[in-house]
C-alpha positions in Angstrom: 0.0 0.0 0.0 1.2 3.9 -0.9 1.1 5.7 2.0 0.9 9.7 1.1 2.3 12.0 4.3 1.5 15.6 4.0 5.0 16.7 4.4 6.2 21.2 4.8 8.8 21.7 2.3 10.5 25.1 1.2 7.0 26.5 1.7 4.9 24.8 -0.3 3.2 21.1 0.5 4.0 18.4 -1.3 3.6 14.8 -0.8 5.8 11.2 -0.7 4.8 8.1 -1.5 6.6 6.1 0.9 6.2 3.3 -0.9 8.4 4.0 -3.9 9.6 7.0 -1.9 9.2 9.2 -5.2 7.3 12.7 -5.7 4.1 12.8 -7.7 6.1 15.0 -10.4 8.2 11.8 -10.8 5.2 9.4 -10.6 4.3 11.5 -13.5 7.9 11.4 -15.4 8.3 7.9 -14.8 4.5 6.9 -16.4 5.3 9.2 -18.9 8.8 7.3 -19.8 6.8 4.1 -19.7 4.1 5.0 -22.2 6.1 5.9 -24.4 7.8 2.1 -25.2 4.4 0.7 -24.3 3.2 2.9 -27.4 5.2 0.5 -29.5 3.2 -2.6 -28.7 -0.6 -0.8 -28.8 -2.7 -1.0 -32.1 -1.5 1.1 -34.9 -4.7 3.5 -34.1 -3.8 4.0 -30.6 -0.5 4.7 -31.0 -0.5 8.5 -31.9 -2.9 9.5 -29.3 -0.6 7.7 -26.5 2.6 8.4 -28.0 1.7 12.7 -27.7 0.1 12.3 -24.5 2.8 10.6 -23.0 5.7 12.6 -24.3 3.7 15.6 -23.1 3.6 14.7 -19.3 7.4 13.9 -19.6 8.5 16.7 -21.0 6.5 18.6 -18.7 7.2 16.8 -15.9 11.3 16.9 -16.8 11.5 20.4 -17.3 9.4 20.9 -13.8 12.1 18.5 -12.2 14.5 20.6 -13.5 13.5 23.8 -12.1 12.7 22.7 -8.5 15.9 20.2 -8.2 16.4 16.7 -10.1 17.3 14.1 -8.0 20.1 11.0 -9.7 17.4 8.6 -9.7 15.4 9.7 -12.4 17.7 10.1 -14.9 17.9 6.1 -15.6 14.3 7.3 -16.2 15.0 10.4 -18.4 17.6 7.9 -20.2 15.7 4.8 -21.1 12.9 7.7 -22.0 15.2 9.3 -24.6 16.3 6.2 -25.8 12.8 5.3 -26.9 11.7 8.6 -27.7 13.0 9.3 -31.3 11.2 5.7 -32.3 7.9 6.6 -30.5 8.2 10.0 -32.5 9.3 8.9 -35.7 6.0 7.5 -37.2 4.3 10.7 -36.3 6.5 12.6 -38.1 6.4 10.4 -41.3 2.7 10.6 -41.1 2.0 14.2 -40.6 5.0 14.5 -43.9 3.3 12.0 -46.2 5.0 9.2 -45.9 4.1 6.1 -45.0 4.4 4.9 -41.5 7.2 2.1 -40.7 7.3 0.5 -37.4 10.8 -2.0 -36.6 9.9 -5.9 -36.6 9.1 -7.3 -33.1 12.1 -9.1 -32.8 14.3 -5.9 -33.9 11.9 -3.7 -31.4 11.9 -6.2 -28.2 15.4 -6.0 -27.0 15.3 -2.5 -27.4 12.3 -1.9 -25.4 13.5 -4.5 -22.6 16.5 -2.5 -22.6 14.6 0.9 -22.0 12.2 -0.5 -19.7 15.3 -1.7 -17.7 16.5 1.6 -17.3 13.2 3.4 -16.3 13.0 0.6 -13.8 15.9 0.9 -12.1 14.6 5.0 -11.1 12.4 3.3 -8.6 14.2 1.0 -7.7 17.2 3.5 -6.9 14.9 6.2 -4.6 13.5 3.1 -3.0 16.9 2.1 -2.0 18.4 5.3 -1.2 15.4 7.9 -0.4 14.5 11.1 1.1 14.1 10.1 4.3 10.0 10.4 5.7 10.1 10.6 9.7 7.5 9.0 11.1 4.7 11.1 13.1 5.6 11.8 16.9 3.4 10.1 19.0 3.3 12.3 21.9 0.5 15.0 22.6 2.9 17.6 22.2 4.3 19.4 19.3 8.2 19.7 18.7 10.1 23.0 18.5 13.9 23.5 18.0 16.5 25.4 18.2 20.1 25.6 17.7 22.8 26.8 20.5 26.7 27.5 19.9 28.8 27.7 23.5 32.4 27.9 24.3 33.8 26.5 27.7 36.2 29.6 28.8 38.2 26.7 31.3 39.2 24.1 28.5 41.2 24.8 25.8 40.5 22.7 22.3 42.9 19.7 22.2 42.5 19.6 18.2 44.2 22.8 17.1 47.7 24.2 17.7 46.7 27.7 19.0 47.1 27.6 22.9 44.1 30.6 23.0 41.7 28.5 21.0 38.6 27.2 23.3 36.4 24.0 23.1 33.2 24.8 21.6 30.3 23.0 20.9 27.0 23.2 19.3 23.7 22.1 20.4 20.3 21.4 18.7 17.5 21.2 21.5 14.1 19.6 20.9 11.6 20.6 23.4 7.6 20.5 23.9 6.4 23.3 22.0 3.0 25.1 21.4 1.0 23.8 18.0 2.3 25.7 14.7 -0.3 27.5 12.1 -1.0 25.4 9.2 2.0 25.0 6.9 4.4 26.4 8.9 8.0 26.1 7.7 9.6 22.8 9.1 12.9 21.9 10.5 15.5 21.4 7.6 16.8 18.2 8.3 21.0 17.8 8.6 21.1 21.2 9.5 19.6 25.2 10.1 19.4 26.2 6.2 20.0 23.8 3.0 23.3 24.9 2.4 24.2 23.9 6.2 22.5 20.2 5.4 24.3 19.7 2.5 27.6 20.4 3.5 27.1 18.6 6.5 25.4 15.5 4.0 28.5 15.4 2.5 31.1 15.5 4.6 29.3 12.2 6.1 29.2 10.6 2.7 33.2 11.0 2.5 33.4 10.1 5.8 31.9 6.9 5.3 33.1 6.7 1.9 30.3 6.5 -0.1 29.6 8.7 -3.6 27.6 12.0 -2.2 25.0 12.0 -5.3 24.0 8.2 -3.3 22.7 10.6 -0.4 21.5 13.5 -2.2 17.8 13.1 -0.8 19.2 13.7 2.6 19.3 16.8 3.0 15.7 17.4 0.9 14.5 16.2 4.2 12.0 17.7 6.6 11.3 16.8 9.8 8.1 17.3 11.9 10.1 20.2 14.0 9.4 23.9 14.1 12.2 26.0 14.2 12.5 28.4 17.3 8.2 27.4 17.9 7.2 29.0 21.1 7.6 26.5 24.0 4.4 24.8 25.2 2.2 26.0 27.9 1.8 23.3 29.6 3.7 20.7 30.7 5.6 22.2 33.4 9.5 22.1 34.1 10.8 19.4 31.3 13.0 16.5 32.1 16.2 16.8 29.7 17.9 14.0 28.1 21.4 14.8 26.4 23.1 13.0 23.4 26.1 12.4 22.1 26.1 10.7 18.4 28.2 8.1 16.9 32.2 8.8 16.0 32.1 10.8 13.1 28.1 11.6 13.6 26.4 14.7 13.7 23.8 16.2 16.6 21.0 15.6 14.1 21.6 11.9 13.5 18.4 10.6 15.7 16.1 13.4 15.0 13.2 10.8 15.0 13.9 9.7 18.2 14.5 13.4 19.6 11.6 14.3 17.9 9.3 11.2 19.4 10.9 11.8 22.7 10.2 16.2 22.7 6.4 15.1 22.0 6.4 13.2 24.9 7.2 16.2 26.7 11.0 15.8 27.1 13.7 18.3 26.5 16.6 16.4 23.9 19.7 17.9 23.6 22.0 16.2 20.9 25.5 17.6 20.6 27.9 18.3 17.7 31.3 17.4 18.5 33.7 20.2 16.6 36.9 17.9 14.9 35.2 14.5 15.7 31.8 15.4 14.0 31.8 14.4 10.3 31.1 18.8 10.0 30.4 21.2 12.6 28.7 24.2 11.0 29.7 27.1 13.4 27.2 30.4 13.8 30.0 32.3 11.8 29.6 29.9 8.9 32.8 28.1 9.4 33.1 25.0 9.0 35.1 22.4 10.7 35.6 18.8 9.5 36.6 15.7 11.3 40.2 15.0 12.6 39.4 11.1 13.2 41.1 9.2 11.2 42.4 5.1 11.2 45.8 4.2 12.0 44.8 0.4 11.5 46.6 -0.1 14.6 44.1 -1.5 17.0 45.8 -0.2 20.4 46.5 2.8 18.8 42.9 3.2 17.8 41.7 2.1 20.7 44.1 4.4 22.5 42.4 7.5 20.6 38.3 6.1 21.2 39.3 6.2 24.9 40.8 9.9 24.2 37.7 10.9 22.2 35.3 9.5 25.0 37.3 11.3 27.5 36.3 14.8 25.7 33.4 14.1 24.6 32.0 13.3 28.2 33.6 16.5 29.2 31.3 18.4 26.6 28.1 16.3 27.7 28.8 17.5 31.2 29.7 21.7 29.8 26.5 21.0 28.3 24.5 19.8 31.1 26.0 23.3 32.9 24.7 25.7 30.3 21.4 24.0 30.3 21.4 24.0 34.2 22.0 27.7 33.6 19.4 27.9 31.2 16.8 26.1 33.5 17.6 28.8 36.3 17.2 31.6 33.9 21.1 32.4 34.4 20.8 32.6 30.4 18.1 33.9 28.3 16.2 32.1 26.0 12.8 30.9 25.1 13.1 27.8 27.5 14.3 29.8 30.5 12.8 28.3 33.6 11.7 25.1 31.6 14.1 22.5 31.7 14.3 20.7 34.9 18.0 19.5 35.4 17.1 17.7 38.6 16.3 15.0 36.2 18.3 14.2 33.8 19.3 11.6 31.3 22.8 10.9 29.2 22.8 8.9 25.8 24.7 8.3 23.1 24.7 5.9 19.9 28.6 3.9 19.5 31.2 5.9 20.5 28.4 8.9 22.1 27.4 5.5 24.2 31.0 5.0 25.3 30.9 9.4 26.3 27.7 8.9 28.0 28.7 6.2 30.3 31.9 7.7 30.8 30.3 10.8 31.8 27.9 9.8 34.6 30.9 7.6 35.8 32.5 11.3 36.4 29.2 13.7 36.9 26.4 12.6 39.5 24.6 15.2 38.1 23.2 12.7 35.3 20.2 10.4 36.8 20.3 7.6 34.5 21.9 6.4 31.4 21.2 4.7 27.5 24.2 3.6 25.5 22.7 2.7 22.2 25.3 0.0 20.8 28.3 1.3 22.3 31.7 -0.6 23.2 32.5 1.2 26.4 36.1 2.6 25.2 38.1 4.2 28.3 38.2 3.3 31.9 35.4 1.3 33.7 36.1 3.0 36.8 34.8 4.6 39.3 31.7 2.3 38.9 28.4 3.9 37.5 25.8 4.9 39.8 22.6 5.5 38.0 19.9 3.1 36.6 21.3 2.3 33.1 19.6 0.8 30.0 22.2 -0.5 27.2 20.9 -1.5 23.6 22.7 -4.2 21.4 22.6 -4.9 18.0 21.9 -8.9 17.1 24.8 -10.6 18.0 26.7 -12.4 15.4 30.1 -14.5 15.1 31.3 -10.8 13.8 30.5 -9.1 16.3 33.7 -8.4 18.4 34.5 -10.5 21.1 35.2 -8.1 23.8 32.1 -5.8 23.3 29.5 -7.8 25.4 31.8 -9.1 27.9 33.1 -5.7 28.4 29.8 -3.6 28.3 28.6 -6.4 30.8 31.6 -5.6 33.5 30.5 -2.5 32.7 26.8 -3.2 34.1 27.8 -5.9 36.8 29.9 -2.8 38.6 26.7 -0.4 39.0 25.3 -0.1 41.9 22.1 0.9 40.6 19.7 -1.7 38.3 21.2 -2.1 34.7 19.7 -3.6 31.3 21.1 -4.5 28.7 18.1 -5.5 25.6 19.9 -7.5 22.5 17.4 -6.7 19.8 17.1 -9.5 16.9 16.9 -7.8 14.0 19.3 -4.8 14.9 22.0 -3.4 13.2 24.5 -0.9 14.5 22.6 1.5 12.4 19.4 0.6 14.0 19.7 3.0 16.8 20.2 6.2 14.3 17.8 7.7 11.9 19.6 5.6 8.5 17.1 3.3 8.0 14.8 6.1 6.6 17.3 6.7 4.7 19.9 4.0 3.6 19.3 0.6 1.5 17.0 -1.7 3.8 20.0 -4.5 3.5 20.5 -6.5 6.7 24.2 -5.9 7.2 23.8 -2.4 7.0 20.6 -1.0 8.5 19.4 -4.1 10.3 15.9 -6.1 9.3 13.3 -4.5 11.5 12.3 -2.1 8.3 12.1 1.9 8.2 9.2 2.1 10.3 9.9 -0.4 12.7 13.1 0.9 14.0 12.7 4.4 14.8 9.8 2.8 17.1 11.5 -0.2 18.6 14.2 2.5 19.9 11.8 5.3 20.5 9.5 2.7 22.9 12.2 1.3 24.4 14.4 3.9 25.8 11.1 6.2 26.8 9.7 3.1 28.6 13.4 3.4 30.2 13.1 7.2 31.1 9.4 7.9 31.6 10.2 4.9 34.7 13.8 6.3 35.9 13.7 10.2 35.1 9.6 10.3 36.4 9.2 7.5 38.6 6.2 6.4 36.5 4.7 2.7 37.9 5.0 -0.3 35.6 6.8 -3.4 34.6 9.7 -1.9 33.0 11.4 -5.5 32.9 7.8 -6.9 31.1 8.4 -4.0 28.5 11.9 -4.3 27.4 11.7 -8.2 27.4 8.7 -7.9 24.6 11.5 -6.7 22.0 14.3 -8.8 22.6 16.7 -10.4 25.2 16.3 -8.8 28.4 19.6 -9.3 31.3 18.9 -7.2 34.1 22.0 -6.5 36.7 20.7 -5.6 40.0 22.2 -4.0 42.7 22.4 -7.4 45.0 23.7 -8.9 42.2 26.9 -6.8 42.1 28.5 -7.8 45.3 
């Protein structure tokens, strides 16, 4: 079944089908493209009629592509429709000039029409596997604002640059309860504050992860369900806050949908870009900074440098924690001043950001509980953790490395407080991000659980996890976790 999602874009509305993940305008293109070698095979009195109809919606529909932005996937399309154009048109023209109409043999015209059909094929096929990515609808009863913060910590200088006056500075996209916006209000660019910002940042994680950028250009077409800068809601009172730090070499908006589920169920998400570890880091002066992180393909070194990187990056989460402490008190302005409650809060991370978040509330109290999505805890498992802490796995598989589970498990056995740790089947280490509404929906890569089923398994479990250690809500968290996978649960009596 098509599904069509009303969806803000640059103004106007326009709609997705999310089941070939491809515009109307291109619904219309590719039909076009396909009439046009059907024409071949209709009745000799039929032909004209379909022939000029369907070259008129492609040519139409082509040059309209062409104003508002073509994406690579339809120009298989455009190809295998001006491969079969000129034969299409060529009886017409004989026609209309006298002569008499000549149409190829079937066996001369079959390959050729196989081969075009091919070709406007694999346009589908192509913005199925890699489209612009359709977040699913937040749940909650609130609506989601956003906004983007830039801070420097005057008392740490930045490790990554030669200049001894240089300053760490990060910056911060918060997703918070927010009052309803009007009717086709602009929403949230996704990747970044303007298009320019989301493409750059787009592909600096394609070279990152060394893939072609025109494979990702639907990216950052994306809109999400945020309003920028939306007036905070009125109700809802003083917000819990959940920070996040994202994977190494990933960007603060990397989980949108799960900040964005999470803000409509009247949580305050702060996800964090790391400047010279973050694929790019878009700073309010426009500059942009690109990742330092490279392999050595020496494993201690490598390891060596993910225990460095978690060191710094739990530093930030805990700078973060104190401008949104000062935030909370009104100590700085802004929209949200008096509205975050940092009496209650949770830290998070995806892969390396799970590593910084554990590491974090090993060194800051401040942080109530924990979530390390798929993250080999890199660095020092000491002092022990104190705070309830939930830990999701990918599906473990003979290539999954040996010391992750043991090591995440010491890592659980030594809190004091109540730990889980879910293995969901299914799960890939991409799983706990937003790429499966966007990447090729291949096992190895984003996991089987599909592009709808993932942002929810993650969404449900880790608010199940906060709504029961951040608000104290009633319930069989145990009961809930268990229904998606394989539950271990590390209780305090168990640690002695």
């Amino acid at each position: 079944m098509w599904q069509r999602v009303p969806r803000a874009e640059d103004g106007r509305v326009t709609e997705i089908i999310t089941g070939l993940h491809m515009s109307p305008l291109e619904i219309l293109a590719l039909l076009g493209a396909a009439a046009l070698v059907v024409a071949r095979w209709l009745p000799l009195a039929a032909r004209p009629r379909v022939t000029i109809a369907a070259g008129a919606v492609l040519v139409l529909s082509a040059i309209v592509l062409g104003v508002v932005g073509i994406r690579w996937q339809m120009l298989p399309v455009l190809a295998g429709a001006a491969f079969a154009l000129p034969f299409a048109v060529s009886p017409l023209i004989r026609r209309r000039t006298g002569r008499p109409a000549w149409r190829a043999r079937w066996w001369l015209a079959l390959p050729g029409s196989v081969a075009c059909v091919g070709l406007i094929a694999t346009g589908p096929s192509a913005a199925w596997a890699f489209p612009v990515p359709v977040f699913p609808e937040p749940s909650g009863h609130f609506a989601v604002g956003t906004r983007v913060m830039q801070w420097t910590d005057p008392d740490r200088p930045e490790t990554a640059t030669a200049d001894p006056h240089d300053r760490r500075t990060v910056v911060v996209q918060l997703w918070y309860p927010a009052q309803k916006s009007p009717a086709g209000a602009q929403r949230a660019q996704y990747l970044g504050r303007t298009e320019h910002e989301a493409r750059t940042v787009s592909d600096a994680l394609a070279r990152y992860a060394g893939l072609p950028g025109f494979l990702v250009d639907g990216v950052p077409r994306a809109h999400t369900h945020s309003v920028f800068d939306a007036p905070v809601a009125d109700k809802g009172g003083r917000f819990p806050v959940v920070l996040f730090s994202p994977g190494l070499g990933g960007v603060r908006t990397q989980n949108t949908a799960w900040a964005e589920e999470l803000a409509s169920n009247g949580y305050a998400v702060a996800a964090l870009d790391h400047p010279y570890d973050s694929a790019a880091v878009v700073l309010a002066d426009r500059r942009t900074i690109n990742t330092k992180i490279v392999s050595t393909g020496d494993d201690d070194e490598d390891n060596k440098r993910a225990a460095e990187t978690t060191g710094i990056r739990a530093a930030d989460l805990s700078f973060v924690l104190t401008q949104l402490d000062g935030l909370g008190r009104g100590e700085i302005a802004g929209p949200l001043t008096g509205r975050l409650d940092t009496g209650r809060v949770a830290v998070t991370g995806h892969s390396v950001g799970g590593a910084a978040a554990l590491q974090a509330a090993r060194q800051d109290h401040r942080f109530d509980a924990v979530i390390d999505l798929d993250g080999y805890p890199h660095g020092p498992t000491s002092p022990s953790l104190h705070q309830p802490t939930l830990a999701l796995t990918q599906a473990i598989t003979p290539a999954t490395d040996p010391q992750y589970i043991p090591r995440l498990t010491k890592a659980l056995e030594l809190n004091t407080a109540t730990s889980y740790r879910l293995t969901i089947p299914g799960a890939a280490h991409l799983t706990f991000m937003d790429g499966p509404l966007y990447l090729p929906p291949v096992p190895s890569i984003a996991g089987s659980l599909g592009r709808t089923e993932s942002p929810r398994v993650v969404a449900a479990t880790t608010l199940a996890f906060l709504d029961t250690t951040l608000r104290h809500k009633p319930g069989d968290l145990p009961g809930v976790l268990s229904a998606y996978g394989g539950l271990s649960v590390y209780g305090p009596s168990n640690n002695r």
